[in-house]
C-alpha positions as CSV (number, residue, x, y, z in Angstrom):
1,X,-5.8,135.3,4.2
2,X,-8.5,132.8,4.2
3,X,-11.5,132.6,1.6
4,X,-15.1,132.7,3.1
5,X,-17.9,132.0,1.3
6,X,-21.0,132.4,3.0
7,X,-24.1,131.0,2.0
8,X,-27.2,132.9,3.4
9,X,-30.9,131.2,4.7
10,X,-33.8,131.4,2.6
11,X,-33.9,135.4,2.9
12,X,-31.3,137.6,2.0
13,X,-30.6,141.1,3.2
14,X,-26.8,142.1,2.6
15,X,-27.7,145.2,4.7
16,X,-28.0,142.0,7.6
17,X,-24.8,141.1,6.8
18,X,-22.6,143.5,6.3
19,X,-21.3,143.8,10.4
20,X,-20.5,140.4,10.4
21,X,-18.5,140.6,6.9
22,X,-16.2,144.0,7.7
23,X,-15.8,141.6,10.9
24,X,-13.9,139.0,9.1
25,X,-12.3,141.4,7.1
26,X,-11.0,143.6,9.7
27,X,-9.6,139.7,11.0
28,X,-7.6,139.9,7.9
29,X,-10.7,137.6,5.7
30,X,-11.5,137.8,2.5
31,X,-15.3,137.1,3.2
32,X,-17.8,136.6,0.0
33,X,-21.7,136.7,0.6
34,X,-23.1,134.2,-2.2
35,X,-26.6,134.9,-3.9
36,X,-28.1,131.6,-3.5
37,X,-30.2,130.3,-6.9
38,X,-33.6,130.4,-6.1
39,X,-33.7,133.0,-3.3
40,X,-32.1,135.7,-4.8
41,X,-31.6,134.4,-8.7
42,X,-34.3,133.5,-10.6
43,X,-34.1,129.4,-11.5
44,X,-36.2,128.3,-14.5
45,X,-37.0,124.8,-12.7
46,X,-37.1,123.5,-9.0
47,X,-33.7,122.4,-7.3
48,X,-32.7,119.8,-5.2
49,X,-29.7,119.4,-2.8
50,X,-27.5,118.1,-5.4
51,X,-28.5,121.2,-7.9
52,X,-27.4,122.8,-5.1
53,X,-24.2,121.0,-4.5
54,X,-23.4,121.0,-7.6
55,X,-24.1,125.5,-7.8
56,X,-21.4,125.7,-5.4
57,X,-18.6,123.9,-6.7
58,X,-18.4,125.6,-9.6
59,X,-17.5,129.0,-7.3
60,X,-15.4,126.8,-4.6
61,X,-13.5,125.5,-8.3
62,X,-12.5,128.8,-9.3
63,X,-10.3,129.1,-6.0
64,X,-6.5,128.4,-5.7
65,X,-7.0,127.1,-2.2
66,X,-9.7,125.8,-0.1
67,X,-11.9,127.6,1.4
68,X,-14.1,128.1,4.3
69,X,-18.3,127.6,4.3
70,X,-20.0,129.5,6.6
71,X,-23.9,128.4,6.4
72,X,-26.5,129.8,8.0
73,X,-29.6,127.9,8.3
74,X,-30.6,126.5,4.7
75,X,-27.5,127.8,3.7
76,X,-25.9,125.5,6.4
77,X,-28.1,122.4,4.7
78,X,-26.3,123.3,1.8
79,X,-22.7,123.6,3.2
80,X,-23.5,120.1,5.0
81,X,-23.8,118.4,2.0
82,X,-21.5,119.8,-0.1
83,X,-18.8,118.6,2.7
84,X,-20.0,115.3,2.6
85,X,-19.6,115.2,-1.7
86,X,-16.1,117.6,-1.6
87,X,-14.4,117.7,1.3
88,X,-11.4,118.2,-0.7
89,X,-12.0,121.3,-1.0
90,X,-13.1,122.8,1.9
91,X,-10.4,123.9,4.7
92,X,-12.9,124.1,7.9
93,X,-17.2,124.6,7.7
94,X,-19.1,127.0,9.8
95,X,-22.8,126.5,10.7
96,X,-25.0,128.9,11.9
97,X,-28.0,127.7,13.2
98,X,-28.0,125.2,10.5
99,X,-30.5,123.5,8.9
100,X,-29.9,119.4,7.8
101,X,-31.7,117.2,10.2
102,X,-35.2,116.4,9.3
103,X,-37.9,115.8,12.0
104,X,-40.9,113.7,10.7
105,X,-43.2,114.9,13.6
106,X,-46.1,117.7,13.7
107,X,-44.2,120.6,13.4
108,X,-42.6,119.5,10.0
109,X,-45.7,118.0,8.6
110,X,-47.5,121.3,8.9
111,X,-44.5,123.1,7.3
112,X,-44.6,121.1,4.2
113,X,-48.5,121.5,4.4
114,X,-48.1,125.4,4.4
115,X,-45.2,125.1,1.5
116,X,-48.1,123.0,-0.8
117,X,-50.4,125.5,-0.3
118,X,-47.8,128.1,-1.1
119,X,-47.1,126.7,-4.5
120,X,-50.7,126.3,-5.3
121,X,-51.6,130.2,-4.2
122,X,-48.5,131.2,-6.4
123,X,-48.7,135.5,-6.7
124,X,-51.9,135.4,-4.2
125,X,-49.8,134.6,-1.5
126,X,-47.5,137.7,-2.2
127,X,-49.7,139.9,-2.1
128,X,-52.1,139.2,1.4
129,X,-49.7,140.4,4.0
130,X,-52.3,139.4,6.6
131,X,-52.0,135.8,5.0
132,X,-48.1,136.0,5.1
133,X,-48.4,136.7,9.2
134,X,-50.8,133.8,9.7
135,X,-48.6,131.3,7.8
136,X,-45.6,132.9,9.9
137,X,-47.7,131.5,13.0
138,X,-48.5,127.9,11.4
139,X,-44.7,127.6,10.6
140,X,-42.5,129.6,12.9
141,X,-40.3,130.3,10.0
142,X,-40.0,133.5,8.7
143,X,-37.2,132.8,5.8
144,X,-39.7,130.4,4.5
145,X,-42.6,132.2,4.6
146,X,-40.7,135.4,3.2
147,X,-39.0,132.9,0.0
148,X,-39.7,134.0,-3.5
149,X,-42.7,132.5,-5.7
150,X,-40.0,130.7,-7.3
151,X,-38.5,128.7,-4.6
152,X,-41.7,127.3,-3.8
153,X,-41.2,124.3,-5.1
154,X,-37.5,123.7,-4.0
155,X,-38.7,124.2,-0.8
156,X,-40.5,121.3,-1.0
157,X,-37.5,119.6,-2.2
158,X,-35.1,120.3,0.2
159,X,-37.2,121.0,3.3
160,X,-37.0,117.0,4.3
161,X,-33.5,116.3,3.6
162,X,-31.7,114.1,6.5
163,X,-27.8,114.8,6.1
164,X,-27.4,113.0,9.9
165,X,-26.6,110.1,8.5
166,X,-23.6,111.4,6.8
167,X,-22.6,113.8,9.3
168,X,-19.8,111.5,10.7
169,X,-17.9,111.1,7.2
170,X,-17.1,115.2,7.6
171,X,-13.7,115.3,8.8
172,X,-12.8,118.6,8.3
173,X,-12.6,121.2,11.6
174,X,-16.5,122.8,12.1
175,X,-17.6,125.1,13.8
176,X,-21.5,125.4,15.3
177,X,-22.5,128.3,16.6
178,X,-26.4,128.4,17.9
179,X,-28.8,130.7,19.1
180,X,-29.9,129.9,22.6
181,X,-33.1,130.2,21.8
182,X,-33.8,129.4,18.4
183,X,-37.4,128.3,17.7
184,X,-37.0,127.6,13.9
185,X,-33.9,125.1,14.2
186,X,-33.9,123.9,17.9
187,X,-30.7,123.9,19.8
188,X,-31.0,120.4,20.3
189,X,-30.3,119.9,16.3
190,X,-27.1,121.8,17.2
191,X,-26.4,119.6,20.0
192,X,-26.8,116.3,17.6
193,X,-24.3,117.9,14.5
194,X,-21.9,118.6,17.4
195,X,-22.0,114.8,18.4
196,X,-22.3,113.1,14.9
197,X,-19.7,115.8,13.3
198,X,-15.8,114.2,14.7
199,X,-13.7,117.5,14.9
200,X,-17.0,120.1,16.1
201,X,-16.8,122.6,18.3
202,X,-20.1,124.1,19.5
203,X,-20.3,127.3,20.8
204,X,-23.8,128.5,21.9
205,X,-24.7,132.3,21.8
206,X,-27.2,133.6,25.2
207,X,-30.2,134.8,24.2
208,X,-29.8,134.8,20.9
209,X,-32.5,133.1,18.5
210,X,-32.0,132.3,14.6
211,X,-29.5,134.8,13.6
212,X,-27.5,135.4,16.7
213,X,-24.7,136.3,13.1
214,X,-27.1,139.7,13.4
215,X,-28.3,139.6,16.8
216,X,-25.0,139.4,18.3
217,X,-22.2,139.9,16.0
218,X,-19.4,140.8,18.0
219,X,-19.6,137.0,19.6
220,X,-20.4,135.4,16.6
221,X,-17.5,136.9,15.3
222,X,-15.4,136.3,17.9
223,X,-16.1,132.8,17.8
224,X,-15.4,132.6,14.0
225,X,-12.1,134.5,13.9
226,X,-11.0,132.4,17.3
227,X,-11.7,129.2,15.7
228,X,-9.9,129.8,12.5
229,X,-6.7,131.0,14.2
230,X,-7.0,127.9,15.6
């Protein structure tokens, strides 16, 4: 039986998730949905990736093996880079339309723009849901705009983090699996981690967008359980 710890996006619905977990279960996996710091734990001060990095390994420590990470979107940031600090520990990674590769171009810009504004507005911003929808339209990112007061600022930290670089170093057998057509992390960012990561295998799901794990389980599923038979 193999240990899977999955680390959510910046939402977190475990009603979402709960298809894809009695999946890996029913595979004969012991599957574990995390509650990320920040998203759905208060923090009493704005994290960074290493804050982050550092969160995880204390639950990947308490393990008799290694396990598998399964990231999806910021989740996958997260997974990224705690392979590049531990890869000791981790038997094969899974990301899910992952976030990791930063983009200094419009799109972004406007992002972190929306995300300053955010932590200025504090409790304002919770409470205009006609705001909420416009910012969904600046941003295209609806785990963003739908983060806790609280993570405002981590946002801002992690947001603009470039793990390319250190992509290569990860050794360990990944996984990508991407929504076709994602419009919050392009396919094309998938496309790059399956070149710069040695021993990934991409596997792209039709029509699917940033959460083809809900959209289309049975495949994503299917992918996962093939790939760690493998």
């Amino acid at each position: 039986m193999k240990k899977i710890l999955i680390l959510h996006g910046w939402a977190y619905e475990a009603i979402q998730w709960e298809p894809l977990v009695k999946r890996l279960k029913e595979s004969g996996h012991d599957a574990v949905i995390l509650k990320i710091p920040g998203l759905t734990e208060k923090i009493d001060r704005p994290w960074n990736i290493d804050d982050y990095v550092s969160w995880l390994h204390k639950y990947v420590e308490r393990e008799k093996n290694k396990v598998i990470l399964l990231g999806h979107s910021n989740g996958g940031r997260i997974s990224l880079a705690y392979a590049v600090k531990h890869p000791e520990h981790i038997d094969a990674l899974i990301l899910v339309d992952s976030a990791g590769i930063y983009h200094n171009e419009m799109s972004i810009r406007t992002k972190r723009a929306v995300f300053n504004a955010l932590a200025k507005m504090g409790k304002k911003f919770t409470k205009s849901e006609s705001l909420r929808r416009i910012l969904y339209k600046l941003t295209h990112e609806q785990d963003y705009v739908n983060a806790s007061v609280n993570s405002r600022e981590t946002m801002k930290n992690v947001i603009t983090v470039d793990l390319s670089t250190q992509m290569p170093s990860i050794k360990i057998p990944t996984l990508i699996i991407w929504g076709e057509n994602d419009t919050t992390t392009p396919i094309s960012d998938g496309t790059l981690m399956h070149k710069l990561i040695p021993n990934a295998k991409m596997v792209i799901i039709k029509q699917a967008r940033h959460s083809p794990q809900f959209t289309h389980v049975a495949q994503v599923g299917d992918a996962i359980v093939t790939f760690i038979q493998s």
